[in-house]
mmCIF file as Biopython writes it, N, C-alpha, C and O atoms, coordinates in Angstrom:
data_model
#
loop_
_atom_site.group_PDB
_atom_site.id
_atom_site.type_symbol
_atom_site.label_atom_id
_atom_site.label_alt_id
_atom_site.label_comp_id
_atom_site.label_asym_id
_atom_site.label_entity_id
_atom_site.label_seq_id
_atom_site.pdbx_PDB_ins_code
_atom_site.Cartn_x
_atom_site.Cartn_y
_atom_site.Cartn_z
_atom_site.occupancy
_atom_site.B_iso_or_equiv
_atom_site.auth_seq_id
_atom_site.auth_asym_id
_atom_site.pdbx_PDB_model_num
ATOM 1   N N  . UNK A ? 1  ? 276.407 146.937 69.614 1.0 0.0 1  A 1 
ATOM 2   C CA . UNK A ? 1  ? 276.823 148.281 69.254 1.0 0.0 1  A 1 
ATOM 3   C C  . UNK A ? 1  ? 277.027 149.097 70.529 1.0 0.0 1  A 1 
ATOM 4   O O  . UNK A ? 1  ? 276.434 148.952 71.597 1.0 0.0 1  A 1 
ATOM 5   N N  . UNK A ? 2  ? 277.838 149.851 70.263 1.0 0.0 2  A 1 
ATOM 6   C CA . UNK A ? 2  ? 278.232 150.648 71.284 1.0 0.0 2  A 1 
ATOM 7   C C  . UNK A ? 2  ? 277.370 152.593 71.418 1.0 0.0 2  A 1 
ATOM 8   O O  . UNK A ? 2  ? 277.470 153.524 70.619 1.0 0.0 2  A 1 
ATOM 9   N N  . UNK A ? 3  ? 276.570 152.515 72.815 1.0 0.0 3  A 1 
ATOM 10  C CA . UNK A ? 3  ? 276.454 153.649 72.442 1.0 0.0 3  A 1 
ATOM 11  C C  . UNK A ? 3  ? 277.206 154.878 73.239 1.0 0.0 3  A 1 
ATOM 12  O O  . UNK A ? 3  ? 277.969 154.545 74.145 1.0 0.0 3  A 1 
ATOM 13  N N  . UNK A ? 4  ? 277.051 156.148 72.982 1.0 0.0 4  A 1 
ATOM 14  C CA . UNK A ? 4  ? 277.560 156.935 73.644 1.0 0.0 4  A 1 
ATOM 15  C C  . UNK A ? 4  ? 277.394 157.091 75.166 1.0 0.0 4  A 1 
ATOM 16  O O  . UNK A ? 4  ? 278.227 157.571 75.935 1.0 0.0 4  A 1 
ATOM 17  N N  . UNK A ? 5  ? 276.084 156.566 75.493 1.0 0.0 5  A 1 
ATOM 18  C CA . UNK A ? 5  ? 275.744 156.524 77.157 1.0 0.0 5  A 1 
ATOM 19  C C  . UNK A ? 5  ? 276.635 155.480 77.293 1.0 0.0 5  A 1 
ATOM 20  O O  . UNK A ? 5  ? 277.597 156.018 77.842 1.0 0.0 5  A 1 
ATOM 21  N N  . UNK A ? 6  ? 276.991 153.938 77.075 1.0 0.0 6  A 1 
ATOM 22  C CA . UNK A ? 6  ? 277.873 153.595 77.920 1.0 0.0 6  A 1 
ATOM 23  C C  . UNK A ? 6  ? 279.247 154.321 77.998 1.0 0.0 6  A 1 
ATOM 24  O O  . UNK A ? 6  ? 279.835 154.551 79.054 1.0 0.0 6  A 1 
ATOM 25  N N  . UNK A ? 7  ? 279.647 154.622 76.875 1.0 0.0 7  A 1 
ATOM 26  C CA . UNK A ? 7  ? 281.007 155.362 76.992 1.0 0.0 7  A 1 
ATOM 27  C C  . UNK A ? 7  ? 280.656 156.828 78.044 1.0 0.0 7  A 1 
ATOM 28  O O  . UNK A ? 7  ? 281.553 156.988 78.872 1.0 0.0 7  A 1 
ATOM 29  N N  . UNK A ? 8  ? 279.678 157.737 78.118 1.0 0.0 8  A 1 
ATOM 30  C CA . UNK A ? 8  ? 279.394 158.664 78.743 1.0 0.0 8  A 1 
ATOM 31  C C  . UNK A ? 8  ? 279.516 158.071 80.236 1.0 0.0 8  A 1 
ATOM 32  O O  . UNK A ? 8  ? 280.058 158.773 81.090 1.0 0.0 8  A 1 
ATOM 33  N N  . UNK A ? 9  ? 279.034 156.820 80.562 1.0 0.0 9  A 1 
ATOM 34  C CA . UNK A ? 9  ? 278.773 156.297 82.094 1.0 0.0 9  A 1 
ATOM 35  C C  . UNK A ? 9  ? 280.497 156.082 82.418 1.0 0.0 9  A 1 
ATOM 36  O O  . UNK A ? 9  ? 281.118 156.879 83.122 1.0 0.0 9  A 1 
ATOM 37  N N  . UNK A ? 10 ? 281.010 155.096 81.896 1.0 0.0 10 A 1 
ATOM 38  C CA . UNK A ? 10 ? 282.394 154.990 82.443 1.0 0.0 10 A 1 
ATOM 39  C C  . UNK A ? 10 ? 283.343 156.422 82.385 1.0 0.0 10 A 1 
ATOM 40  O O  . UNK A ? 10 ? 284.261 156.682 83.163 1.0 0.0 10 A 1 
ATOM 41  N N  . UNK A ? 11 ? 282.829 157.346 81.154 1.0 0.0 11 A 1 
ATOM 42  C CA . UNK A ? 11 ? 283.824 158.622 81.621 1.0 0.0 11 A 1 
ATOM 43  C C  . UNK A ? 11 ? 283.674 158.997 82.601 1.0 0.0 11 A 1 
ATOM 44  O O  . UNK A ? 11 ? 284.622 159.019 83.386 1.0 0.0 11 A 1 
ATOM 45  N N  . UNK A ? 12 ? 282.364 159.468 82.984 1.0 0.0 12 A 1 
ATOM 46  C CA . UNK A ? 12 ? 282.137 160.115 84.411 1.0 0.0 12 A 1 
ATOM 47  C C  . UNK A ? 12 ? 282.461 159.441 85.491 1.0 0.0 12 A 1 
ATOM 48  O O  . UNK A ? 12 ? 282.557 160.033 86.566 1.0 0.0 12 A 1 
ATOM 49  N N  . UNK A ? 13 ? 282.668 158.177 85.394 1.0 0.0 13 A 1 
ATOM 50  C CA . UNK A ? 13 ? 283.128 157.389 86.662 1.0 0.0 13 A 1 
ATOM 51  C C  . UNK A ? 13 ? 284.365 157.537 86.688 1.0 0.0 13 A 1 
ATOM 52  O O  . UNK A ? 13 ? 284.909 156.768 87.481 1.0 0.0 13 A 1 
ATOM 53  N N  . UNK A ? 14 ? 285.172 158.344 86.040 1.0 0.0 14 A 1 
ATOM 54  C CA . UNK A ? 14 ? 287.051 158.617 85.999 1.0 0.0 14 A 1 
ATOM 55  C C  . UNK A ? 14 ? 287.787 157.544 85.254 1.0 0.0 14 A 1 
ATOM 56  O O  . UNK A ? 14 ? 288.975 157.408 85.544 1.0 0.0 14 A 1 
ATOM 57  N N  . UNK A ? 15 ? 287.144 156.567 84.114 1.0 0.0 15 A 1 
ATOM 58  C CA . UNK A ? 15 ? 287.993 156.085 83.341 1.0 0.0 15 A 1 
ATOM 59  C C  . UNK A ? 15 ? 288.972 156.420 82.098 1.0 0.0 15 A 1 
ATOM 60  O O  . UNK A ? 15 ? 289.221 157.586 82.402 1.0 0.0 15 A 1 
ATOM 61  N N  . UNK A ? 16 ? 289.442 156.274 81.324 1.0 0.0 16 A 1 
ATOM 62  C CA . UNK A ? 16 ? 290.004 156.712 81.092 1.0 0.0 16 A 1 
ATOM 63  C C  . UNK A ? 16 ? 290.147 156.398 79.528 1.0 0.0 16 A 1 
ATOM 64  O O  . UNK A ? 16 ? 289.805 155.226 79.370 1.0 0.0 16 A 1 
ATOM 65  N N  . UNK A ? 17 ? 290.537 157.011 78.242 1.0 0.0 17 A 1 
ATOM 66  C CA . UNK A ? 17 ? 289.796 156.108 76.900 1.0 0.0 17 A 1 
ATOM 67  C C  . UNK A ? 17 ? 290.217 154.724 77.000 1.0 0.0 17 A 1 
ATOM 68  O O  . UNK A ? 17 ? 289.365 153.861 76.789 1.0 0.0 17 A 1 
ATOM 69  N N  . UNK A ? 18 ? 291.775 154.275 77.382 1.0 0.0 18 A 1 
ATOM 70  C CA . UNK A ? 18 ? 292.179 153.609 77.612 1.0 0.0 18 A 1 
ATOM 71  C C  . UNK A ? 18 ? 291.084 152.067 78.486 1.0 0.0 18 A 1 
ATOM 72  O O  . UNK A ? 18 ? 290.569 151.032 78.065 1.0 0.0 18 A 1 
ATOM 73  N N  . UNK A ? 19 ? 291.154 152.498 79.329 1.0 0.0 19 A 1 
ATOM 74  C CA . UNK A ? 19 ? 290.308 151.989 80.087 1.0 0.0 19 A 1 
ATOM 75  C C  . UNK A ? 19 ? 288.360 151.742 79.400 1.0 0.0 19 A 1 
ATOM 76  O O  . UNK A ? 19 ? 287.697 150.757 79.726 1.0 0.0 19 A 1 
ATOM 77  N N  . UNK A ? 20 ? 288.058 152.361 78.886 1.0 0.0 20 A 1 
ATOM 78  C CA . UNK A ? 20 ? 286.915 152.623 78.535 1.0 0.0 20 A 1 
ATOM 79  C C  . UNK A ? 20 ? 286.634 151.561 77.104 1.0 0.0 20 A 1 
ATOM 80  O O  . UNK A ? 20 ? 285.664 150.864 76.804 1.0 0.0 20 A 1 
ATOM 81  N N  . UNK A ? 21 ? 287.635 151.748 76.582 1.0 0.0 21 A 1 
ATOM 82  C CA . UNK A ? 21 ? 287.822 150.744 75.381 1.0 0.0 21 A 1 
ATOM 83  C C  . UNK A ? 21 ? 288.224 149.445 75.739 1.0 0.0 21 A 1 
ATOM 84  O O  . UNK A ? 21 ? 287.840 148.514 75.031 1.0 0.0 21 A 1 
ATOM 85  N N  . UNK A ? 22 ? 288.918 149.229 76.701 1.0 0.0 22 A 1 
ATOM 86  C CA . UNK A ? 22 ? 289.280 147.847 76.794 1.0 0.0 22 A 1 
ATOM 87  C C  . UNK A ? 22 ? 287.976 147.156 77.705 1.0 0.0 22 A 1 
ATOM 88  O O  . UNK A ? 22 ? 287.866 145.964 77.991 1.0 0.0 22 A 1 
ATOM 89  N N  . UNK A ? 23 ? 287.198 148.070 78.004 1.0 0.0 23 A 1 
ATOM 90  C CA . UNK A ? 23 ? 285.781 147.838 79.203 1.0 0.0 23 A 1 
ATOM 91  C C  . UNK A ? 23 ? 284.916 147.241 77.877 1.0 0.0 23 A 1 
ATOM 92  O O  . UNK A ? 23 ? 284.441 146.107 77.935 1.0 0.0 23 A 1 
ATOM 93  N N  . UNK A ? 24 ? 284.748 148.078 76.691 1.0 0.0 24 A 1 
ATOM 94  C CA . UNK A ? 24 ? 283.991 147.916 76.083 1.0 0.0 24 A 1 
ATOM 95  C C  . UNK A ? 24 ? 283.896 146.781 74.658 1.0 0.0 24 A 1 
ATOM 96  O O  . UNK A ? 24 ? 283.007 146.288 73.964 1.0 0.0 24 A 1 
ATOM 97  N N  . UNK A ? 25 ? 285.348 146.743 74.741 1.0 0.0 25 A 1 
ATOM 98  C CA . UNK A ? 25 ? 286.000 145.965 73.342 1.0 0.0 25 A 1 
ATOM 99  C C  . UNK A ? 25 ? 285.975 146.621 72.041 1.0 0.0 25 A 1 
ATOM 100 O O  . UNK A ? 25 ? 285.831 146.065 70.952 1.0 0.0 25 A 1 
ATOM 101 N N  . UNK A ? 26 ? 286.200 148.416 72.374 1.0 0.0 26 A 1 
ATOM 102 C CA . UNK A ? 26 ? 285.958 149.056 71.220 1.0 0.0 26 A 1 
ATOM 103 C C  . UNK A ? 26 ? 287.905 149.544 71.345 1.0 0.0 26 A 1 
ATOM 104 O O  . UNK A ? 26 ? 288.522 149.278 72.376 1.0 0.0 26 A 1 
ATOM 105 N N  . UNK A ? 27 ? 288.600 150.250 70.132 1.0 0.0 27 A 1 
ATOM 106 C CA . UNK A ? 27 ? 289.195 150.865 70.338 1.0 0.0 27 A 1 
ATOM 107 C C  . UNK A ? 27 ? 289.485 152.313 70.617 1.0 0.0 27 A 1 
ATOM 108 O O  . UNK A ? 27 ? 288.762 153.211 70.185 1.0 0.0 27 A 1 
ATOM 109 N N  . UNK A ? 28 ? 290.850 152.578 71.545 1.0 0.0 28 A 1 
ATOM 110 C CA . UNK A ? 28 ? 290.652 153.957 72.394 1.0 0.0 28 A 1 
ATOM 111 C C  . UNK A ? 28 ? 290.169 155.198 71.392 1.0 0.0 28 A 1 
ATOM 112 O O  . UNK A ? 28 ? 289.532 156.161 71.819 1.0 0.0 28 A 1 
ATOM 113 N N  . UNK A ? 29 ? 290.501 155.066 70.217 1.0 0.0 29 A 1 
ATOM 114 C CA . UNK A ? 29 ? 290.237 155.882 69.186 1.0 0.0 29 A 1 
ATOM 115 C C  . UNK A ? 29 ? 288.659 156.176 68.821 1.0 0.0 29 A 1 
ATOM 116 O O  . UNK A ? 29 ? 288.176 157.221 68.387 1.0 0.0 29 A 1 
ATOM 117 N N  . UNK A ? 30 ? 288.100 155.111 69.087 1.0 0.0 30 A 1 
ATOM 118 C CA . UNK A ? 30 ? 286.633 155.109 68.860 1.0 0.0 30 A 1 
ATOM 119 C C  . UNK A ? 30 ? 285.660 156.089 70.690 1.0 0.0 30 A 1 
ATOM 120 O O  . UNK A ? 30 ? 284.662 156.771 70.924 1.0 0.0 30 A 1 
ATOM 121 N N  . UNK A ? 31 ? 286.678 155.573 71.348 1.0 0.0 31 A 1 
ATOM 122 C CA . UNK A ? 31 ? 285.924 156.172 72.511 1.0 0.0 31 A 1 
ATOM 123 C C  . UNK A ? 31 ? 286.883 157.221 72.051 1.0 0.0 31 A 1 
ATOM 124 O O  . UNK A ? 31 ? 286.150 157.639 71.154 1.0 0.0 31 A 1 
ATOM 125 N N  . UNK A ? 32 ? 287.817 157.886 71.968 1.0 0.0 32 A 1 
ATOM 126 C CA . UNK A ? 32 ? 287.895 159.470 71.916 1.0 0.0 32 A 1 
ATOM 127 C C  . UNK A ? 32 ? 287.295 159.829 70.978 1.0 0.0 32 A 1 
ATOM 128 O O  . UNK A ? 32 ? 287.827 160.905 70.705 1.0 0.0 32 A 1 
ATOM 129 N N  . UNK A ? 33 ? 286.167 159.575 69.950 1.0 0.0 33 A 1 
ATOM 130 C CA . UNK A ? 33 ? 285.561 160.002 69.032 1.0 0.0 33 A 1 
ATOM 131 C C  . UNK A ? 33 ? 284.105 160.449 69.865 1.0 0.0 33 A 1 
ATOM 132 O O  . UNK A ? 33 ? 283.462 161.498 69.842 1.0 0.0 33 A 1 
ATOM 133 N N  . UNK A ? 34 ? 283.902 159.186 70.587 1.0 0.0 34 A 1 
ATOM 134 C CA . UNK A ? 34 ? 282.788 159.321 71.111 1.0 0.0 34 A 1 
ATOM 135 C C  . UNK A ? 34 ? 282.660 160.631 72.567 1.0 0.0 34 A 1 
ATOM 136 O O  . UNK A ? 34 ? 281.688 161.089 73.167 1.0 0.0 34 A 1 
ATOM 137 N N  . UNK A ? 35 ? 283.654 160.790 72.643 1.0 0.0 35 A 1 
ATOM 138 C CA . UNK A ? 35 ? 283.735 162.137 73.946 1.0 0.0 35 A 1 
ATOM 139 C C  . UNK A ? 35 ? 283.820 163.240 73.506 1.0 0.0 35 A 1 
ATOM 140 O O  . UNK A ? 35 ? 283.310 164.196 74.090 1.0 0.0 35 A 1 
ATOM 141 N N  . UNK A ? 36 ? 284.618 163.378 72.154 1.0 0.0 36 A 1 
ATOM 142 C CA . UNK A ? 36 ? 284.251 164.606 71.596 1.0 0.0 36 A 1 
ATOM 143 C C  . UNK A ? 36 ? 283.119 164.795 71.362 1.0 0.0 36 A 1 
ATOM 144 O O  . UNK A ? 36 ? 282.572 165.878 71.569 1.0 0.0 36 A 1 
ATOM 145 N N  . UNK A ? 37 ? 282.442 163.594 70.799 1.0 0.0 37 A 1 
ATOM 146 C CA . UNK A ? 37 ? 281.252 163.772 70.120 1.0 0.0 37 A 1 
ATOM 147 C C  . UNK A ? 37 ? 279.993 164.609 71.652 1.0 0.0 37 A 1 
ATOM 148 O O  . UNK A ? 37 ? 279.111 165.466 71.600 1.0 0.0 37 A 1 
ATOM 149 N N  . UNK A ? 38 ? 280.657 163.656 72.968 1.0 0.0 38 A 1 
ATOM 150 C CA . UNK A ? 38 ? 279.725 164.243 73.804 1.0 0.0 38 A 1 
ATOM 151 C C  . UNK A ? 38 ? 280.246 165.660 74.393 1.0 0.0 38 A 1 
ATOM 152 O O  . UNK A ? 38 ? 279.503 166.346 75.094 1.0 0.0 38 A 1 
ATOM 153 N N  . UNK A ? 39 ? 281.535 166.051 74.076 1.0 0.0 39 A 1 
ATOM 154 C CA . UNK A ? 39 ? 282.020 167.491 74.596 1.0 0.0 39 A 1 
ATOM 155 C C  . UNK A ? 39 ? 281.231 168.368 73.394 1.0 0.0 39 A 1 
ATOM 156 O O  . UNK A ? 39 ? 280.792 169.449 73.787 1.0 0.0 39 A 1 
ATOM 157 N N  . UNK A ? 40 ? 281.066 168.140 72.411 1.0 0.0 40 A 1 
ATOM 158 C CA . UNK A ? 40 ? 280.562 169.305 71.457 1.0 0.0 40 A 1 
ATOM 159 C C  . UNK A ? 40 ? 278.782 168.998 71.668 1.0 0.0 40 A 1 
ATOM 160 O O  . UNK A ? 40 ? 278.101 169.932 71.243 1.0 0.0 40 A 1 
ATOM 161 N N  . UNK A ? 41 ? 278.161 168.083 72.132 1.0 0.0 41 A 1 
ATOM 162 C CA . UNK A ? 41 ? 276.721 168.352 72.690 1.0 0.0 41 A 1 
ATOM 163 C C  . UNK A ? 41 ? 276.301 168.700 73.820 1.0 0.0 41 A 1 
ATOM 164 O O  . UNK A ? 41 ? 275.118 168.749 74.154 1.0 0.0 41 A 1 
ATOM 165 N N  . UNK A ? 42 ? 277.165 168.941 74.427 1.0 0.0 42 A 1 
ATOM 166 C CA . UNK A ? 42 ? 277.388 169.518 76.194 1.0 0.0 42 A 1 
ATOM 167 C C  . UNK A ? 42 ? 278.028 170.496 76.093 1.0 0.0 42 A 1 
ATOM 168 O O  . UNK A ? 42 ? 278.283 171.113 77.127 1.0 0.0 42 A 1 
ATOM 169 N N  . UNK A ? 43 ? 278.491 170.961 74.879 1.0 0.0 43 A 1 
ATOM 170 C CA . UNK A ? 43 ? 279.256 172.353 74.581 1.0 0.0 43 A 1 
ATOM 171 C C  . UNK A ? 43 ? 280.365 172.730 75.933 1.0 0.0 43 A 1 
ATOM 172 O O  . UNK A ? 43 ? 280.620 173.726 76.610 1.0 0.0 43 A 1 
ATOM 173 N N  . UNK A ? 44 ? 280.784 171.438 75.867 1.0 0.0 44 A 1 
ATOM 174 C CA . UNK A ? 44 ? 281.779 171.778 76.889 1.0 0.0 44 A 1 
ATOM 175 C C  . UNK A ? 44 ? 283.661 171.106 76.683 1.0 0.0 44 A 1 
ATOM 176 O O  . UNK A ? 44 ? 283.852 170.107 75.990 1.0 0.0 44 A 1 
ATOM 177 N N  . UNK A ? 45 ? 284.421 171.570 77.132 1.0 0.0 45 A 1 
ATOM 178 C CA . UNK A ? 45 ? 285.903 170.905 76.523 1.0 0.0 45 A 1 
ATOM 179 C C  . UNK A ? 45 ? 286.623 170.190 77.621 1.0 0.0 45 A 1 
ATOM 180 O O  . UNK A ? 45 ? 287.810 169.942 77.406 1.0 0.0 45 A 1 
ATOM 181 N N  . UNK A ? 46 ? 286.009 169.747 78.974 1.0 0.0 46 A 1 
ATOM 182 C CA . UNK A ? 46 ? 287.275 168.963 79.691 1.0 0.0 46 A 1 
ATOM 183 C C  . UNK A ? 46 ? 285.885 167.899 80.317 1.0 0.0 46 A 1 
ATOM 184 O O  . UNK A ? 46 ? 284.756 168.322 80.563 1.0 0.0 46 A 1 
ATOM 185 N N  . UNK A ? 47 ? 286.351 166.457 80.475 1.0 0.0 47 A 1 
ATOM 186 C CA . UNK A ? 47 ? 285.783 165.700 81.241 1.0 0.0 47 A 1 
ATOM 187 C C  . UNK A ? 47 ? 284.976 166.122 82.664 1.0 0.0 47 A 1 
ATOM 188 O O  . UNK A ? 47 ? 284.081 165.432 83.151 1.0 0.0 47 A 1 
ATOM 189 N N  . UNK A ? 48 ? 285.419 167.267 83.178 1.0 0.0 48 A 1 
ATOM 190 C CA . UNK A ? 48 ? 284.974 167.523 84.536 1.0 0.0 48 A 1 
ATOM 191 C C  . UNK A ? 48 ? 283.680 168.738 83.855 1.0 0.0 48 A 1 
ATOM 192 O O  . UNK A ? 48 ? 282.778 168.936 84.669 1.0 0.0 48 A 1 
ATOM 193 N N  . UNK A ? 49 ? 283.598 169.161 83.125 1.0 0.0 49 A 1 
ATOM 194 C CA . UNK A ? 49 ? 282.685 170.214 83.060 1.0 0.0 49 A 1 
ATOM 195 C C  . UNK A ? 49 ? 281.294 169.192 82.491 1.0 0.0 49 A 1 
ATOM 196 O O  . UNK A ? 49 ? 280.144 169.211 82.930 1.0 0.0 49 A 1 
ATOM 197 N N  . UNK A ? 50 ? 281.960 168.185 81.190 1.0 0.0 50 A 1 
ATOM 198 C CA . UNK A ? 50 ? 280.922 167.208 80.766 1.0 0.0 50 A 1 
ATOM 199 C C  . UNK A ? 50 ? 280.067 166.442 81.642 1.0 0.0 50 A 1 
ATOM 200 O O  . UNK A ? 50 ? 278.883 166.144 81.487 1.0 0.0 50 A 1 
ATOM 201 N N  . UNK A ? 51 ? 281.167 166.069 82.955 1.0 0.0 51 A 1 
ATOM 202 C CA . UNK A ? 51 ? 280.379 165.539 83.815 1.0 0.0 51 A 1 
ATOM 203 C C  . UNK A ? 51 ? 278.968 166.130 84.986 1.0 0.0 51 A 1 
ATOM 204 O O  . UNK A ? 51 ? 277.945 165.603 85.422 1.0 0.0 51 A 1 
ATOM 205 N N  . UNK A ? 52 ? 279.629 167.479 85.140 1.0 0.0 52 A 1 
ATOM 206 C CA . UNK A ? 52 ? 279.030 168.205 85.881 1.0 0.0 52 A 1 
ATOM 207 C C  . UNK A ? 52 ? 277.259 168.598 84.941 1.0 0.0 52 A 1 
ATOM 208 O O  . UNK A ? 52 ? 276.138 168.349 85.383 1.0 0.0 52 A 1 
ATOM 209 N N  . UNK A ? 53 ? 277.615 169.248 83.606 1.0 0.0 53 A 1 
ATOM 210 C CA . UNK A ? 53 ? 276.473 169.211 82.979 1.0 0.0 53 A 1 
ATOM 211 C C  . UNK A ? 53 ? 276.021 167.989 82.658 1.0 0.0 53 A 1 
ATOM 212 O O  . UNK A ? 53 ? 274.905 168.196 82.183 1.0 0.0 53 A 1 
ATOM 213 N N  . UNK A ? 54 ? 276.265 166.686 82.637 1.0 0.0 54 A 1 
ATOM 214 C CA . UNK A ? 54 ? 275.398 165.566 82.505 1.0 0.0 54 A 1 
ATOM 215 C C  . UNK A ? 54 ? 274.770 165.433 83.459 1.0 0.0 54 A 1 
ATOM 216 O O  . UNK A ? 54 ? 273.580 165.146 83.333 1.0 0.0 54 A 1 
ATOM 217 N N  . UNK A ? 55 ? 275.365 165.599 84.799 1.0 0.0 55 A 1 
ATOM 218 C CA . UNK A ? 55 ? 274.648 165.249 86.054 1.0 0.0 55 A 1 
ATOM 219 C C  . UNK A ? 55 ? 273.765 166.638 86.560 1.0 0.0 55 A 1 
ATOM 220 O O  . UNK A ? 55 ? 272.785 166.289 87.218 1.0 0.0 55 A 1 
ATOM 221 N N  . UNK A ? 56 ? 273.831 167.492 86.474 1.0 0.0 56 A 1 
ATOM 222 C CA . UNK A ? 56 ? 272.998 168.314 86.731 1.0 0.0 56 A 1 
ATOM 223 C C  . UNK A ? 56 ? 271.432 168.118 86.130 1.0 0.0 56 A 1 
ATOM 224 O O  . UNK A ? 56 ? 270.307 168.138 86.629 1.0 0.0 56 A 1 
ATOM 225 N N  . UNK A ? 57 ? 272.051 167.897 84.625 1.0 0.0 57 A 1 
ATOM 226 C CA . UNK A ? 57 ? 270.860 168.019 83.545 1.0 0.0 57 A 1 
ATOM 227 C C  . UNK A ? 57 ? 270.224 166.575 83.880 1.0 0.0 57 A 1 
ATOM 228 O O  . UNK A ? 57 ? 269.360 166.222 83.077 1.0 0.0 57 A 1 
ATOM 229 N N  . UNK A ? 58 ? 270.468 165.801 84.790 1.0 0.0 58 A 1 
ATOM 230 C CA . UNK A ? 58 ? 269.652 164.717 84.552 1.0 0.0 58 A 1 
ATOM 231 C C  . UNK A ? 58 ? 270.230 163.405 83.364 1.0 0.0 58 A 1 
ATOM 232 O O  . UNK A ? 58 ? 269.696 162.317 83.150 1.0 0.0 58 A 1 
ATOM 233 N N  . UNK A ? 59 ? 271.303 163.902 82.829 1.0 0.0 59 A 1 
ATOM 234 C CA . UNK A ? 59 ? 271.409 162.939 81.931 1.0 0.0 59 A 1 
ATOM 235 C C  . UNK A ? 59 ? 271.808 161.541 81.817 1.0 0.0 59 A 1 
ATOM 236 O O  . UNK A ? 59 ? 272.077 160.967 80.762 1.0 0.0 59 A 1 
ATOM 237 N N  . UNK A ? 60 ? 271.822 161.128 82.778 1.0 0.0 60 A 1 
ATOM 238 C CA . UNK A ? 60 ? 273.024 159.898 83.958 1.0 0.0 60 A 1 
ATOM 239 C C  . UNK A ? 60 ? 272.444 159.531 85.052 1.0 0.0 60 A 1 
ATOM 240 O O  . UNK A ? 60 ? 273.034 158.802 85.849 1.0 0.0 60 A 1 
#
Protein backbone atom coordinates (compact mmCIF):
# COMPACT_ATOMS: atom_id res chain seq x y z
CA UNK A 1 0.00 0.00 0.00
CA UNK A 2 0.91 3.22 -0.73
CA UNK A 3 1.21 5.86 1.80
CA UNK A 4 1.08 9.53 1.65
CA UNK A 5 4.74 9.96 3.16
CA UNK A 6 6.15 8.16 0.26
CA UNK A 7 4.28 10.21 -2.20
CA UNK A 8 5.01 13.39 0.24
CA UNK A 9 9.02 12.31 0.04
CA UNK A 10 9.30 12.20 -3.81
CA UNK A 11 7.13 15.53 -4.11
CA UNK A 12 9.45 17.44 -2.15
CA UNK A 13 12.33 16.06 -3.95
CA UNK A 14 10.79 17.94 -7.33
CA UNK A 15 9.03 14.95 -8.88
CA UNK A 16 6.46 15.23 -10.55
CA UNK A 17 2.78 13.12 -10.40
CA UNK A 18 3.97 11.75 -13.42
CA UNK A 19 7.07 10.71 -12.18
CA UNK A 20 5.86 9.84 -8.70
CA UNK A 21 3.43 7.26 -10.01
CA UNK A 22 5.53 5.54 -12.28
CA UNK A 23 8.24 5.50 -9.01
CA UNK A 24 5.54 3.98 -7.18
CA UNK A 25 3.38 1.77 -9.58
CA UNK A 26 0.37 3.76 -8.58
CA UNK A 27 -1.49 5.90 -11.13
CA UNK A 28 -0.81 9.79 -11.70
CA UNK A 29 -4.39 10.26 -10.64
CA UNK A 30 -3.96 8.51 -7.41
CA UNK A 31 -0.82 10.60 -6.54
CA UNK A 32 -2.74 13.85 -7.45
CA UNK A 33 -5.30 12.68 -4.97
CA UNK A 34 -2.77 12.11 -2.58
CA UNK A 35 -1.20 15.90 -2.77
CA UNK A 36 -4.29 17.40 -2.47
CA UNK A 37 -4.99 15.34 0.20
CA UNK A 38 -1.51 16.70 1.68
CA UNK A 39 -2.17 20.49 0.40
CA UNK A 40 -5.51 20.61 2.42
CA UNK A 41 -3.54 19.20 5.78
CA UNK A 42 -0.75 21.68 5.37
CA UNK A 43 -3.45 24.13 4.45
CA UNK A 44 -1.44 25.09 1.79
CA UNK A 45 -2.03 25.24 -2.39
CA UNK A 46 1.39 25.00 -4.37
CA UNK A 47 4.13 22.25 -3.93
CA UNK A 48 6.70 24.86 -2.73
CA UNK A 49 4.72 26.15 0.28
CA UNK A 50 3.82 22.17 1.17
CA UNK A 51 7.30 21.63 1.12
CA UNK A 52 8.51 24.42 3.11
CA UNK A 53 5.80 23.61 5.94
CA UNK A 54 6.73 19.90 5.93
CA UNK A 55 10.24 20.70 6.45
CA UNK A 56 10.06 23.26 8.89
CA UNK A 57 7.47 21.30 10.95
CA UNK A 58 9.68 18.39 11.12
CA UNK A 59 7.60 16.31 9.01
CA UNK A 60 10.30 14.73 6.52
Amino acid sequence: MVSQDNVSRLVINGARNKETARALGISPSTVGTHVESIFRKLNCATRAAATLKALTAGLL
